[in-house]
C-alpha positions, -999 to 999 in steps of 0.1 A, spaced: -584 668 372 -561 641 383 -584 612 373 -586 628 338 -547 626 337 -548 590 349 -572 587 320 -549 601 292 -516 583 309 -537 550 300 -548 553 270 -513 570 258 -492 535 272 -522 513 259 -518 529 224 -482 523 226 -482 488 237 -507 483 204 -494 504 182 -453 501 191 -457 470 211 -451 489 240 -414 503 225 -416 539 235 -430 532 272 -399 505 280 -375 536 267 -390 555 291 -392 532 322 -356 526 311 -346 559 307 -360 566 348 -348 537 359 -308 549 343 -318 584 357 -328 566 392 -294 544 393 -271 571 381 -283 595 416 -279 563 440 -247 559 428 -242 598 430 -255 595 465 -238 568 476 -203 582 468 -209 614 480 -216 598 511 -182 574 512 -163 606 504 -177 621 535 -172 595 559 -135 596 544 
């Protein structure tokens, strides 16, 4: 099951980086990557506020 969802995740991201030159995958990455930042940062000062 898993290696058949590998599959599809490759073929869906090639497609894209033919067909859309690979627009809707760096929206995504960048959208994770925002999503990733934005709970460090969350983390980070809920941690200062704590030690305060």
């Amino acid at each position: 099951m898993f290696r058949l969802l590998l599959i599809i995740i490759v073929l869906v991201i090639g497609y894209d980086a033919v067909v859309h030159q690979g627009a809707y995958t760096r929206d995504a990455w960048n959208s994770v990557a925002r999503l990733t930042n934005s709970s460090v940062e969350g983390a980070r000062e809920l941690g200062e506020r704590a030690r305060n």
